[in-house]
N, C-alpha and C positions, 0 to 999 in steps of 0.2 A: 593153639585152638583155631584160631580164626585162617591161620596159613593153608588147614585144609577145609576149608569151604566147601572148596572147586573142585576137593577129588572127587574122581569116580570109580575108583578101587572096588572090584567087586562090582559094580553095577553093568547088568545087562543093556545096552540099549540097541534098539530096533529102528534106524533111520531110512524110510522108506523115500524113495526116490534121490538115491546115494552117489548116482553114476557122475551125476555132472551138477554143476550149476551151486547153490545155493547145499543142497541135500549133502552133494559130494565133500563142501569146505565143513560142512556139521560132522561126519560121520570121520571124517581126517580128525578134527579135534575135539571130539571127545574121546575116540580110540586115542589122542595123545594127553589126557586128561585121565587116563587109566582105566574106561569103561572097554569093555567087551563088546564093541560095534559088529551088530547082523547089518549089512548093506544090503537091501532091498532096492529092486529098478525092474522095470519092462527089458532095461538094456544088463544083461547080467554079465557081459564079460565087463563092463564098466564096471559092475557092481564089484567085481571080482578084484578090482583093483583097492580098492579103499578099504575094505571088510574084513576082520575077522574070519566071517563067514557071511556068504554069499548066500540069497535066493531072488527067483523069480517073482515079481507081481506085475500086472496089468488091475492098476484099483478099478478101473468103470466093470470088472468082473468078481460077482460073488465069490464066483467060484476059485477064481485063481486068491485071491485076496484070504481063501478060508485054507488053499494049499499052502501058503507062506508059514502060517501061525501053526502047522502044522508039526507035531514032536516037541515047538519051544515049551519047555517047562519053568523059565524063568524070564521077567519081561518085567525092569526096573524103570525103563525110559522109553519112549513116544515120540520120536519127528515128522512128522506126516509135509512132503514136503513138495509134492508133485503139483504142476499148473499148468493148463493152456488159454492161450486166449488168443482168438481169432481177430483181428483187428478189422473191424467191420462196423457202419453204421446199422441200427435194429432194420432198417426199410430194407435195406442190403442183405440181411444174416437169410442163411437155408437155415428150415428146422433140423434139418441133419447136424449142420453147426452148431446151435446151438444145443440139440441132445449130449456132439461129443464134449462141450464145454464142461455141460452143467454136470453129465456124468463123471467128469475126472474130476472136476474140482470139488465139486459139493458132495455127492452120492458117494463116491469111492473113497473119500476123506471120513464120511458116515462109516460106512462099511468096515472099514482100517480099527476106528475107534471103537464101533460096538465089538468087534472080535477082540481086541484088545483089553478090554475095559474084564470079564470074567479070569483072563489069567492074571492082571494087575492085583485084584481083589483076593484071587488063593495065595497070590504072594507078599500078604499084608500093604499096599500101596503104590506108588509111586506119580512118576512126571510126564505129563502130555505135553508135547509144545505141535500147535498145526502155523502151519504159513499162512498169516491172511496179507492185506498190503494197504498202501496207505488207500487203494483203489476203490477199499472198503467205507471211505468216509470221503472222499474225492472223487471227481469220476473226469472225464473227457471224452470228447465225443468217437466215437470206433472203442468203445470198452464198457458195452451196456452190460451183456452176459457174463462177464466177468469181473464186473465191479459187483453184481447182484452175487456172484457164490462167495466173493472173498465177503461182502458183509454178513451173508449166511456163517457164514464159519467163526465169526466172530457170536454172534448169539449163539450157536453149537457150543465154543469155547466158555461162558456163561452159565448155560445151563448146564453143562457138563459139570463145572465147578460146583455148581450149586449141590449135584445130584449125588457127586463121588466123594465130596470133603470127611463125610465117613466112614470112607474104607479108607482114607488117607492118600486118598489120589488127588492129584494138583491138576489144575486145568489152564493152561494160558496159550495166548497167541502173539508169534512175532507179525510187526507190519512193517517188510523193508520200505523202502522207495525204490528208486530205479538204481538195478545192481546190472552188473557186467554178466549175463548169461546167455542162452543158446535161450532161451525165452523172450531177450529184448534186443537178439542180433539184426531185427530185423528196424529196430531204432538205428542203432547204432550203425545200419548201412548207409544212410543218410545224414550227413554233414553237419544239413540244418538242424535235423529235429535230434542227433544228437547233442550240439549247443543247446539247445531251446529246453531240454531234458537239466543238462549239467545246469543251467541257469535258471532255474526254477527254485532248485532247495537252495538255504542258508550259507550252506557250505562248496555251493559254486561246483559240484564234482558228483561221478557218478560214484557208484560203493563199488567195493571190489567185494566176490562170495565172502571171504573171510574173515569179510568185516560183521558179519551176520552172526558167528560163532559164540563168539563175547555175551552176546545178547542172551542165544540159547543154551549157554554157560551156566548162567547166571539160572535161567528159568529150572533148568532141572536139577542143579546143585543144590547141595544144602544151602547154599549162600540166598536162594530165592524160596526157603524154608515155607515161610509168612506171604507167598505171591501165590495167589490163585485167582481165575477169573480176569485176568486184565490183560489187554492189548499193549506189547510194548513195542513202542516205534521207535525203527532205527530207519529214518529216513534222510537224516542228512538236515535237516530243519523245514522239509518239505510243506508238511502239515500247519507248521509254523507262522509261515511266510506269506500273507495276501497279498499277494502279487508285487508288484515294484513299489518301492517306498522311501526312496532319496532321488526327489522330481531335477534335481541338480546337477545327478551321475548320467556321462553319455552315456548311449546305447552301447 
C-alpha cells in the first residue's frame, strides 16, 4: 500500500517551464515516477528533450498560454515553474523591468492556473504545485520586484486551496533557496557572493535542480493526499538560520 504513494501511473502532468533549470529536474522525475510529462518552455526544442510531449508557451501571453492547453483533454498534475528576476535596487528598476518581472512571474503563473483549473475540475481533481522562494518571506536588497510576485503566489497558492478543495483540487507551493540554475548564474559568476549564498543556509551548500523533485513528489502524489494550501521549503535551512550564531567559529 504505502510502497505506491509516489506513483504516478496514469497521471497526466503538465510541467511548464521544463527546458531547464528547476522545471527541467521536475518534469525528468515525474516522467520517471510513471506520470505522462507535457514539457511546456518558451525554449521548445529544450522542451523536446524531457517530455513526453512537447509544446510552446511564452506565460506573460494570453494568448500563447490559451494555445498550449489546447486539445489537452486530461490534466492530472500542475508545475508552474518559470521566474525572472532582474537584480536591481527599486531607484535603479525601468518600469519596463519591472512590467517583464511582474508579468512572468505573477500574471502568467495567474494565466497558467485559471486555464488550468476548468480542465482539472471535468476531470474530477487533481495537484497544482507553483514555484514560489524562500524570497517570498526574505528579501535582500536588488530583489524588490521579485520578492513582491514570489509572495503574491503564495497567497494565489492559499486562496486557490481554499476555492478548489471541492472539486478535489490540491493547491501548494514549493519555496527553494538558492539552487544551481541559469536564474542564479549570474551569482554564481562571482566567488564572493557565491560563498556568502552557500554560507548563509544551515547546510553550508547550494541545491542542486533535483533536489527540488522530492519535495514536488511528495506535493502531487498520493503520499501529500492531506497537503493543501502550504508552502513547503526546501531551502537548505535558510529560513532557519538568523544570521551567525556560534560568536566562537572564525570567519
Amino acid at each position: 500500500m504505502y510502497k505506491e504513494l509516489f506513483d504516478l501511473t496514469g497521471k497526466t502532468a503538465l510541467v511548464v517551464g521544463a527546458a531547464s533549470g528547476i522545471g527541467r529536474a521536475i518534469a525528468e522525475g515525474l516522467k520517471e515516477f510513471g506520470a505522462y510529462v507535457i514539457a511546456a518552455d518558451i525554449n521548445l526544442e529544450g522542451a523536446r528533450e524531457v517530455g513526453d510531449e512537447a509544446r510552446y508557451v511564452d506565460i506573460s501571453s494570453l494568448e500563447s498560454v490559451k494555445e498550449m492547453f489546447k486539445g489537452l483533454e486530461k490534466l492530472d498534475i500542475l508545475v508552474v515553474t518559470p521566474g525572472i528576476n532582474v537584480r536591481k535596487k527599486i531607484i535603479d528598476y525601468t518600469y519596463e523591468e519591472f512590467h517583464r518581472v511582474i508579468s512572468v512571474n505573477m500574471i502568467g503563473h495567474f494565466y497558467v492556473v485559471k486555464e488550468a483549473i476548468p480542465l482539472m475540475i471535468k476531470n474530477g481533481g487533481g495537484s497544482i504545485v507553483l514555484i514560489t522562494s524562500i524570497r517570498a518571506v526574505v528579501v535582500e536588497p536588488g530583489q524588490g520586484p521579485y520578492s513582491m510576485t514570489k509572495a503574491a503566489l503564495v497567497q494565489l497558492v492559499k486562496t486557490l486551496a481554499a476555492e478548489l478543495a471541492e472539486y478535489n483540487i490540491r493547491v501548494n507551493a514549493l519555496a527553494p533557496g538558492v539552487v544551481d540554475t541559469p536564474l542564479t548564474a549570474q551569482i554564481k559568476k562571482d566567488p564572493r557572493w557565491y560563498r556568502a549564498y552557500a554560507e548563509k543556509s544551515a547546510l553550508k551548500r547550494w541545491a542542486k535542480p533535483e533536489e527540488m523533485v522530492g519535495p514536488v513528489l511528495l506535493l502531487v502524489s498520493d503520499a501529500g493526499s492531506y497537503i493543501t494550501g502550504t508552502v513547503l521549503f526546501a531551502d537548505g535551512g535558510w529560513t532557519a538560520v538568523d544570521g551567525r550564531f556560534d560568536p566562537f567559529k572564525p570567519e
